[in-house]
Residue frames as a rotation matrix with the C-alpha (Angstrom) as fourth column:
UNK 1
-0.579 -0.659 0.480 34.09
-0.815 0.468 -0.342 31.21
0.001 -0.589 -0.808 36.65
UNK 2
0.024 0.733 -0.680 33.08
-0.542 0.581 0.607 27.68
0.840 0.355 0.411 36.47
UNK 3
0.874 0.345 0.341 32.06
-0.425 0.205 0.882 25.04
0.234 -0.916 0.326 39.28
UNK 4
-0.238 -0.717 0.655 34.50
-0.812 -0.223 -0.539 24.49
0.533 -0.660 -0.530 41.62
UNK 5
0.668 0.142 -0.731 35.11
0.537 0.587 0.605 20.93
0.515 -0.797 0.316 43.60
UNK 6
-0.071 -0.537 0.840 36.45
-0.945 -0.233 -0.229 21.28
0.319 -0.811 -0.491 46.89
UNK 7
0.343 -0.096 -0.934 37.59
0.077 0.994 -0.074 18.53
0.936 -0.047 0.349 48.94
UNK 8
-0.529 -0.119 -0.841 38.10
0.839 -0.220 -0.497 20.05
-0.126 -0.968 0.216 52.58
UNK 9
0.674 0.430 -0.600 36.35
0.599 -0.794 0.104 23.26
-0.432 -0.430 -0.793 54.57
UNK 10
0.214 -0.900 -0.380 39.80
0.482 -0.242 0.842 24.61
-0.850 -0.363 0.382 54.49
UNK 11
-0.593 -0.363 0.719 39.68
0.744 0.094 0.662 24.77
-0.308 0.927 0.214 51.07
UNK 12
0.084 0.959 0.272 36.60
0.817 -0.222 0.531 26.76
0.570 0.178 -0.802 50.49
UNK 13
0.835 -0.208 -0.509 37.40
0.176 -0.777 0.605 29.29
-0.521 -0.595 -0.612 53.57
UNK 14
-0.459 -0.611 -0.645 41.03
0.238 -0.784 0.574 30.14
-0.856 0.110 0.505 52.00
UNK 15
-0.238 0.550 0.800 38.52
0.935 -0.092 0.342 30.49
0.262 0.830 -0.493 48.30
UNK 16
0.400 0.760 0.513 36.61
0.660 -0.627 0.414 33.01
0.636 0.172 -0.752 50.10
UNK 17
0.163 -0.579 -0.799 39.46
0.468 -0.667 0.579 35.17
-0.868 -0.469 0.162 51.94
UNK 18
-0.530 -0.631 0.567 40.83
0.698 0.056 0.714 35.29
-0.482 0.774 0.410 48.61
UNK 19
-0.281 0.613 0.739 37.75
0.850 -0.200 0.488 36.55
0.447 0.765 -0.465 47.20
UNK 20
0.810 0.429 -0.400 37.04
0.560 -0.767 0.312 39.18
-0.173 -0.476 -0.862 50.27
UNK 21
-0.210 -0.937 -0.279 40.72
0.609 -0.349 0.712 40.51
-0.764 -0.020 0.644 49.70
UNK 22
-0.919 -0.162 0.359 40.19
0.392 -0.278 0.877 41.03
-0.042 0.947 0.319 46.12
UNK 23
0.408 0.691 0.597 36.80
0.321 -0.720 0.614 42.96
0.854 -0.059 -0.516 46.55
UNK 24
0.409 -0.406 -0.817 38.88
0.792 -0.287 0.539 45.05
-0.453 -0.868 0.204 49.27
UNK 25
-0.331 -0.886 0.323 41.16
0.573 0.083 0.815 45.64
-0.750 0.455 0.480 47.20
UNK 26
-0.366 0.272 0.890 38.83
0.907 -0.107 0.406 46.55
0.206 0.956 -0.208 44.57
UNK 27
0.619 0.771 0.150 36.74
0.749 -0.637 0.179 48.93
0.234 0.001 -0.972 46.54
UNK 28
0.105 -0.543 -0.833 40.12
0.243 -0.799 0.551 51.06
-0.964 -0.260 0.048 47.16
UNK 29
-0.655 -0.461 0.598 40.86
0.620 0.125 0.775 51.00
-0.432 0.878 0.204 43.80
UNK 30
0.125 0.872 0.474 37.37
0.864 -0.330 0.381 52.57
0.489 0.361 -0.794 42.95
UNK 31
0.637 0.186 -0.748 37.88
0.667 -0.619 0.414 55.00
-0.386 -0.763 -0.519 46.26
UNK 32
-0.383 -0.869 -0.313 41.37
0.385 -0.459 0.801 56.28
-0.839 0.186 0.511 44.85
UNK 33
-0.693 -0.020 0.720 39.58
0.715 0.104 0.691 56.86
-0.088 0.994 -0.058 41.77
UNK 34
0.650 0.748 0.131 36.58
0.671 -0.647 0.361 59.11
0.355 -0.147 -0.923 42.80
UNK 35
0.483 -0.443 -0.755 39.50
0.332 -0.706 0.626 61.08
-0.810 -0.553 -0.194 45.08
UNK 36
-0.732 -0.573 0.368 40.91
0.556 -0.190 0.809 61.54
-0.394 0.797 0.458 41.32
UNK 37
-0.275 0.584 0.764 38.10
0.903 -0.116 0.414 62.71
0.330 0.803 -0.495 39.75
UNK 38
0.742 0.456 -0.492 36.94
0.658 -0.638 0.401 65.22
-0.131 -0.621 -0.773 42.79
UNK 39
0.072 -0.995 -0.076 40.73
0.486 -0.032 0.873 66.51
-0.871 -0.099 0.481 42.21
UNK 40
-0.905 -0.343 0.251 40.39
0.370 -0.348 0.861 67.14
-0.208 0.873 0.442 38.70
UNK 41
0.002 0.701 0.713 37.16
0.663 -0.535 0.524 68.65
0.749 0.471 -0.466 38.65
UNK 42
-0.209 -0.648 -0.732 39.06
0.729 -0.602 0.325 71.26
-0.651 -0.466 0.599 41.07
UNK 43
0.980 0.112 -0.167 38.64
-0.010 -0.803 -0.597 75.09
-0.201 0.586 -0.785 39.35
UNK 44
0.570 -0.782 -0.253 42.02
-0.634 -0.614 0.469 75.31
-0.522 -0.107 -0.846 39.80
UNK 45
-0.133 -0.494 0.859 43.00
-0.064 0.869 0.490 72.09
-0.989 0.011 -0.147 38.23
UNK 46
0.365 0.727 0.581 40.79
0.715 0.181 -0.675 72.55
-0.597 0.662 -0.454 35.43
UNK 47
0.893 -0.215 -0.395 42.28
-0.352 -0.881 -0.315 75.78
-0.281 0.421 -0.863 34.79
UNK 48
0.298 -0.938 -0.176 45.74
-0.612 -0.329 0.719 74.37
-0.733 -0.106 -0.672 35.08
UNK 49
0.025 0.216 0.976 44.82
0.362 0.908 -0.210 71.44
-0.932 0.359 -0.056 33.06
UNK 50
0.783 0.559 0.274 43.35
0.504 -0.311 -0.806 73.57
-0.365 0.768 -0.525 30.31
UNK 51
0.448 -0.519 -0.728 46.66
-0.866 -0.454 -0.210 76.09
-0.221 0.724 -0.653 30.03
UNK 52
-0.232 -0.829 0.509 49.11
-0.538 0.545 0.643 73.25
-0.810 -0.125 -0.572 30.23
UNK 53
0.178 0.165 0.970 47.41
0.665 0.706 -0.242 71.52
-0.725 0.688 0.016 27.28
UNK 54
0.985 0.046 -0.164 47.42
-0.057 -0.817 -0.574 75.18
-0.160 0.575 -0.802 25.47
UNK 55
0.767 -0.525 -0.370 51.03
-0.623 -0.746 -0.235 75.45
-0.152 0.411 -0.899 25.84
UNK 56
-0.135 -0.363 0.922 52.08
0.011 0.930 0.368 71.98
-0.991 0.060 -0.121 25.35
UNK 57
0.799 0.030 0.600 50.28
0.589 0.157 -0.792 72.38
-0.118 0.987 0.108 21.80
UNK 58
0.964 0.187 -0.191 52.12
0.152 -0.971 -0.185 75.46
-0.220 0.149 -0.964 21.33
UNK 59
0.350 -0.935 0.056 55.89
-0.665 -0.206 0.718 75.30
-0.660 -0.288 -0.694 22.91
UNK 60
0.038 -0.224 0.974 56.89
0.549 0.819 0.167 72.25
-0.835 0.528 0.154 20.08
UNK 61
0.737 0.426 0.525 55.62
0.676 -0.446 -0.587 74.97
-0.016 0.787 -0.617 17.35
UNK 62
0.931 -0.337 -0.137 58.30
-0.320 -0.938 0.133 77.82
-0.173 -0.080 -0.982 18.81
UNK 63
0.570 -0.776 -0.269 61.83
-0.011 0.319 -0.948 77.28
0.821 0.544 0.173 16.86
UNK 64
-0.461 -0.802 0.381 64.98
-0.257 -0.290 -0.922 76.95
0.850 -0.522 -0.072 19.09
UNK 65
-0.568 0.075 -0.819 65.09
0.770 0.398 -0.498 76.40
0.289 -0.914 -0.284 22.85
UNK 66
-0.669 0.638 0.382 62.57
-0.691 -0.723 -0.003 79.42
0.274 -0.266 0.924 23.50
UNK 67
-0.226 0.532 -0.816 60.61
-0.445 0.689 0.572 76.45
0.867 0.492 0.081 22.81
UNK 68
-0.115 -0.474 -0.873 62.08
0.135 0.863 -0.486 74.31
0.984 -0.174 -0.036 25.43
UNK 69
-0.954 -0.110 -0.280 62.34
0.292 -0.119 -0.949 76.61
0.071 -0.987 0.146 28.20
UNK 70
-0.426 0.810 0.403 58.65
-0.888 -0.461 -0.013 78.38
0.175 -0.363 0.915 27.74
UNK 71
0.160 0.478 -0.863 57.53
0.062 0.868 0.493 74.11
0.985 -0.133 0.109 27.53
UNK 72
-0.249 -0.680 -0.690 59.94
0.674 0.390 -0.627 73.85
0.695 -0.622 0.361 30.98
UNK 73
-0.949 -0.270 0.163 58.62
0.159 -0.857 -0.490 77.46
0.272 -0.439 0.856 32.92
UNK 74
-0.176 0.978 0.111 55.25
-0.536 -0.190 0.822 77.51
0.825 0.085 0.558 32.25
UNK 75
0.343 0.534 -0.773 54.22
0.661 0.448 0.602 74.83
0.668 -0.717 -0.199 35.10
UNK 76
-0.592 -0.383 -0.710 56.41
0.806 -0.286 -0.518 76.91
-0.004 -0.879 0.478 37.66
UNK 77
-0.865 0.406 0.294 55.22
-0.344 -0.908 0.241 80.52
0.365 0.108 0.925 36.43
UNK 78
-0.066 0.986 0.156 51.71
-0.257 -0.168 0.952 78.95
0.964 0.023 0.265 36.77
UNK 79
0.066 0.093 -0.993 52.09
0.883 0.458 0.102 77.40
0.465 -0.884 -0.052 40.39
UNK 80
-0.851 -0.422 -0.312 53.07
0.519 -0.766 -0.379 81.19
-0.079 -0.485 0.871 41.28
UNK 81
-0.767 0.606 0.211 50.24
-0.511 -0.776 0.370 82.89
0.388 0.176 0.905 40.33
UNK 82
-0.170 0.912 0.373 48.34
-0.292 -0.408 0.865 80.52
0.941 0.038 0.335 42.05
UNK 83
-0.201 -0.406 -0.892 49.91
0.979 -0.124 -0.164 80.59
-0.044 -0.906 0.422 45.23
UNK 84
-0.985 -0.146 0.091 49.61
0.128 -0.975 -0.179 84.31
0.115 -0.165 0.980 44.77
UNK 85
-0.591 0.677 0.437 46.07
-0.298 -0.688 0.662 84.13
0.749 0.261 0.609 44.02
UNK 86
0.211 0.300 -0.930 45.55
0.424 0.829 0.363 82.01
0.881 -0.471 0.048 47.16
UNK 87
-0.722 -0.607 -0.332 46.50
0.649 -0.427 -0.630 84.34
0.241 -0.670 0.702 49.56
């Protein structure tokens, strides 16, 4: 950013609202982002992460709509078992 005239207070004070907003702004933006990471370095995420990429490679590979529906089942089937293993 280069220098900056100003030609009233007024001017300068709405500059630097502007500028406290946007570093507000930013530091949610960072916050939401750590609450992502902490999230995805979850066991259970990780785990769910890891099949879902397994059978994403996979379900495309199986002919016919087997395909389609194990691509389409697989998140439910896996939310069950860990609801079950959460108990």
């Amino acid at each position: 950013m280069g220098t900056r005239k100003y030609s009233s207070y007024a001017q300068i004070d709405r500059e630097l609202e502007i500028l406290k907003i946007e570093k507000e702004i930013n530091l949610q933006k960072i916050h939401l982002e750590i609450q992502d990471v902490k999230e995805n370095l979850e066991p259970k995420n990780i785990m769910k992460n890891a099949v879902s990429g397994i059978v994403s490679s996979f379900s495309p590979s199986i002919p016919g709509p087997y395909g389609k529906i194990i691509g389409l089942a697989f998140p439910f089937i896996t939310k069950w078992i860990f609801k079950k293993r959460g108990r």
